[in-house]
Backbone as JSON, one array per atom type, in Angstrom:
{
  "sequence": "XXXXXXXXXXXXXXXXXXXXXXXXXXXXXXXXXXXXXXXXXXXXXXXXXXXXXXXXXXXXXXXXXXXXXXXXXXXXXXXXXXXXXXXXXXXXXXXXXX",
  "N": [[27.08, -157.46, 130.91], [24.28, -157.42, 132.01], [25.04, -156.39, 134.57], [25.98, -153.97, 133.89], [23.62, -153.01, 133.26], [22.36, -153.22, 135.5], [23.99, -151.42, 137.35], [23.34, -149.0, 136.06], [20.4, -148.95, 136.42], [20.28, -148.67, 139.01], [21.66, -146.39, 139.43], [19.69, -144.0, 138.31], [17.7, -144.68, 139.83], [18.38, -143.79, 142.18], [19.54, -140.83, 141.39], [17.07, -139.97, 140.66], [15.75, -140.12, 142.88], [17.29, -138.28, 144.6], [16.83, -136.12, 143.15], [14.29, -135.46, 143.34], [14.15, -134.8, 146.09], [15.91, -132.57, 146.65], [15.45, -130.92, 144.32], [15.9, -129.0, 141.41], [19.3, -127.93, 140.44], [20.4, -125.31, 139.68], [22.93, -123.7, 137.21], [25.78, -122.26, 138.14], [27.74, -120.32, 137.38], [28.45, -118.14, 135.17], [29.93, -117.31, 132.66], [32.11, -117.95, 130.34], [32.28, -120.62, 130.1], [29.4, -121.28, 130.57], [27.94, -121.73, 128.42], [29.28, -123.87, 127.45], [28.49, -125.86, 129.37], [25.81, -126.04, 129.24], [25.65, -127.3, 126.24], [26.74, -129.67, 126.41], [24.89, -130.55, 128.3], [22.19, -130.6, 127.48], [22.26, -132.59, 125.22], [22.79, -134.78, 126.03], [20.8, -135.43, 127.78], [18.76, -135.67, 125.79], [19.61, -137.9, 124.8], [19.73, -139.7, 126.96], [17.19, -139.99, 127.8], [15.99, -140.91, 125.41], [17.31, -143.39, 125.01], [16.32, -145.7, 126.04], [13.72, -147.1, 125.46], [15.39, -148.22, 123.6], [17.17, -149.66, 125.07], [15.51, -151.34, 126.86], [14.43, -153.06, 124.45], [16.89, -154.01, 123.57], [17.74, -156.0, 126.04], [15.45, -157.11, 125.73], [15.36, -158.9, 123.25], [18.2, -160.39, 123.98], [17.72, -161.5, 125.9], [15.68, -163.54, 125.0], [17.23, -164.47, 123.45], [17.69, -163.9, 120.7], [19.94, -163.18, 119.91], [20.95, -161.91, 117.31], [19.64, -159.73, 116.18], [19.65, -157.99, 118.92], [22.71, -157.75, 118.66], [22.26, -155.98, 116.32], [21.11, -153.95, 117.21], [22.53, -153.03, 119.64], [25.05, -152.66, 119.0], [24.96, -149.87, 118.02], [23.63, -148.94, 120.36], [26.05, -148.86, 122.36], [27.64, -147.03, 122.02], [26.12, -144.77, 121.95], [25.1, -145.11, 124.94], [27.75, -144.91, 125.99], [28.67, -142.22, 125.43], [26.19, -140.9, 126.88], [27.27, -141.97, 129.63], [29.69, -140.33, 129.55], [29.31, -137.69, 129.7], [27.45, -137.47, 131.24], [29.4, -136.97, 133.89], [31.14, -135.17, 133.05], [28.82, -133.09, 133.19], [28.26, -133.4, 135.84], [30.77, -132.68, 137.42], [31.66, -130.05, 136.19], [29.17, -128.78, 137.18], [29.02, -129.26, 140.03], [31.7, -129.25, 140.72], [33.33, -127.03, 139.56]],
  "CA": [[26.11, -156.51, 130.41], [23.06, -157.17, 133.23], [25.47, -156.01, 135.89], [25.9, -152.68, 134.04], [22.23, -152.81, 133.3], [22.13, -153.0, 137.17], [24.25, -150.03, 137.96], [22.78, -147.66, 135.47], [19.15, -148.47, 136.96], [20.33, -148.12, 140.5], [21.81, -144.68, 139.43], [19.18, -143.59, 137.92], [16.9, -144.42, 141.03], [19.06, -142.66, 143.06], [19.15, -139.69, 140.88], [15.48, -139.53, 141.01], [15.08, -140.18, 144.27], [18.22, -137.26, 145.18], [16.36, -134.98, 142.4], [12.99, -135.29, 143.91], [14.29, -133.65, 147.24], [16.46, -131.16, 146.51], [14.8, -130.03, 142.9], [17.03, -128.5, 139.97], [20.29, -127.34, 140.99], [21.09, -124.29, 138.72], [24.62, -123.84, 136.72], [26.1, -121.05, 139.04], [28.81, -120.0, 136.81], [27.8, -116.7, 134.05], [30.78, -116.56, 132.33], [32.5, -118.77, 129.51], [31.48, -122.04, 130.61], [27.76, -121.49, 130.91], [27.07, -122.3, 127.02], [29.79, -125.33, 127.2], [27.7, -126.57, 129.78], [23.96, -126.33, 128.37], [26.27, -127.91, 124.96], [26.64, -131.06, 127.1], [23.7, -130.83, 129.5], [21.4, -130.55, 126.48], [22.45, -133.28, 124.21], [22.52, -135.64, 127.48], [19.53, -135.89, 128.52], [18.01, -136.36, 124.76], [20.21, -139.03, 124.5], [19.71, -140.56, 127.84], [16.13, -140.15, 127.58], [15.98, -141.5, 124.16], [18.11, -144.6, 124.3], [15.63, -146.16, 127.15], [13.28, -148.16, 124.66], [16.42, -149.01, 122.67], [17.91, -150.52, 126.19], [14.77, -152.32, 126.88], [14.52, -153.89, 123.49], [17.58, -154.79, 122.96], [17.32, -156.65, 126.91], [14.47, -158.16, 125.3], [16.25, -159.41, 122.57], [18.99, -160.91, 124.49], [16.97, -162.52, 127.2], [14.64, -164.64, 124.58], [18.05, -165.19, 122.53], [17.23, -163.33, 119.59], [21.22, -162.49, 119.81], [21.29, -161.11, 115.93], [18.51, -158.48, 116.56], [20.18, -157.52, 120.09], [23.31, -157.21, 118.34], [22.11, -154.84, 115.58], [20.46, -152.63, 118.52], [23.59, -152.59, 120.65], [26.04, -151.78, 117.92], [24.82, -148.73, 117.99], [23.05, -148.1, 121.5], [26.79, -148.89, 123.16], [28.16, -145.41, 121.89], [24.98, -143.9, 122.91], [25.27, -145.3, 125.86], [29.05, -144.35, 126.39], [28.66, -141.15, 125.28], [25.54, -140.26, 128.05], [27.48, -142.01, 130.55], [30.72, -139.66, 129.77], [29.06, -136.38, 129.04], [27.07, -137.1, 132.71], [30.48, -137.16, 134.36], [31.15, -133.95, 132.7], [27.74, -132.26, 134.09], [28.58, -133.42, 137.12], [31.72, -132.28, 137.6], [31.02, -128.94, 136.12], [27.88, -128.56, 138.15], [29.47, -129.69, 141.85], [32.83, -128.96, 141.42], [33.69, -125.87, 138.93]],
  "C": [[24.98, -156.29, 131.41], [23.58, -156.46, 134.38], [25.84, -153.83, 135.68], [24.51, -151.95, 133.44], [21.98, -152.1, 134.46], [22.64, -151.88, 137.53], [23.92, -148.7, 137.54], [21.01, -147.83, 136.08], [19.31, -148.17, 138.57], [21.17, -146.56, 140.27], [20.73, -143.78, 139.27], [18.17, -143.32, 139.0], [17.42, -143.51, 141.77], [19.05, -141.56, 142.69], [18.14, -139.01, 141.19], [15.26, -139.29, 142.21], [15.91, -138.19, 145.04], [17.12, -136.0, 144.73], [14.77, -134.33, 143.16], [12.86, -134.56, 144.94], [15.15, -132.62, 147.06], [15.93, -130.35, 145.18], [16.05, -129.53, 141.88], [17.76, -127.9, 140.93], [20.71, -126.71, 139.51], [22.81, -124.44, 138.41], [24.49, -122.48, 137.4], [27.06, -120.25, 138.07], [27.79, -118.93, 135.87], [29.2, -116.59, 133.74], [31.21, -117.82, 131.02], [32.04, -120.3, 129.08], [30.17, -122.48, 130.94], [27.27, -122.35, 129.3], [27.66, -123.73, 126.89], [28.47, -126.08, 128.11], [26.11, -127.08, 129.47], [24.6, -127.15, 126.87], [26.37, -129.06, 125.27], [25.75, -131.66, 127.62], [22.66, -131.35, 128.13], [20.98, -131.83, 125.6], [22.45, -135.15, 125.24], [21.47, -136.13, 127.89], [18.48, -135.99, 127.19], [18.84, -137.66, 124.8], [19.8, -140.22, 125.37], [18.2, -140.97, 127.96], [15.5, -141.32, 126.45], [16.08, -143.02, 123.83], [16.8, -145.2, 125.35], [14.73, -147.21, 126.29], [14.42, -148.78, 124.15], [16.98, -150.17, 123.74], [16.85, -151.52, 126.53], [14.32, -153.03, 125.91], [15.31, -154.71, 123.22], [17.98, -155.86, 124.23], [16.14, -157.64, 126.54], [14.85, -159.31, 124.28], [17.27, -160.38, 122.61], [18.29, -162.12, 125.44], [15.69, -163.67, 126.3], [15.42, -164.69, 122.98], [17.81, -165.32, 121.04], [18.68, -162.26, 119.52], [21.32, -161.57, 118.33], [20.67, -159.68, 116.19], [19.1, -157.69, 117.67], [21.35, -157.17, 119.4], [23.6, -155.94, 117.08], [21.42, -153.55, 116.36], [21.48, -152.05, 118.88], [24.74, -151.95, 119.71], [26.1, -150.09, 117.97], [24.45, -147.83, 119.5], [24.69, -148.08, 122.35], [27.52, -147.68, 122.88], [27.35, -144.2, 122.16], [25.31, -144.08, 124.43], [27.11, -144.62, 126.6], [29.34, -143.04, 126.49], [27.34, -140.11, 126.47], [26.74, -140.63, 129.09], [29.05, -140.68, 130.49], [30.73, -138.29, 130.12], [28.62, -136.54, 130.91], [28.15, -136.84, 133.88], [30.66, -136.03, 134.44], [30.56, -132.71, 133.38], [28.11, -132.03, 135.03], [29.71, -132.62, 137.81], [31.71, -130.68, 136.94], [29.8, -128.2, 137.1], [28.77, -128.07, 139.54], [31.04, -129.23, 141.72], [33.81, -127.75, 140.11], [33.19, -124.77, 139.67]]
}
């Protein structure tokens, strides 16, 4: 679990850091696939936004072995969590390579 702690905050840096120099990269596409994409993009970034206290609580939780509490967090944040990381995949690949 800390190690995919670890790779979602080193994405995230990176993100930032990528986002910071190049700025928004527009959806190029106008045609069918513009609304799928804002249908994914949209719901993504509340989510991913969102879960961020839930991830540092339930890290809190875990790390001062308050396992019950951590596992009534995660129950739920791990389909949050699955569901940003799948949908970002999506973006991505829509974005860069549609």
């Amino acid at each position: 679990m800390l190690a995919a702690l670890v790779a979602s905050a080193l994405f995230l840096t990176s993100y930032v850091v990528y986002h910071s120099r190049v700025g928004s990269v527009p959806y190029s596409r106008h045609d069918w696939t513009r609304p799928v994409y804002f249908a994914v993009l949209v719901p993504h970034i509340i989510l991913a936004a969102g879960m961020v206290p839930f991830v540092i609580l339930a890290v809190w939780h875990a790390l001062n072995e308050r396992f019950q509490k951590h596992t009534r967090i995660t129950r739920w944040l791990w389909w949050v969590w699955m569901y940003v990381s799948f949908s970002g995949v999506v973006v991505y690949l829509m974005l860069y390579h549609m």
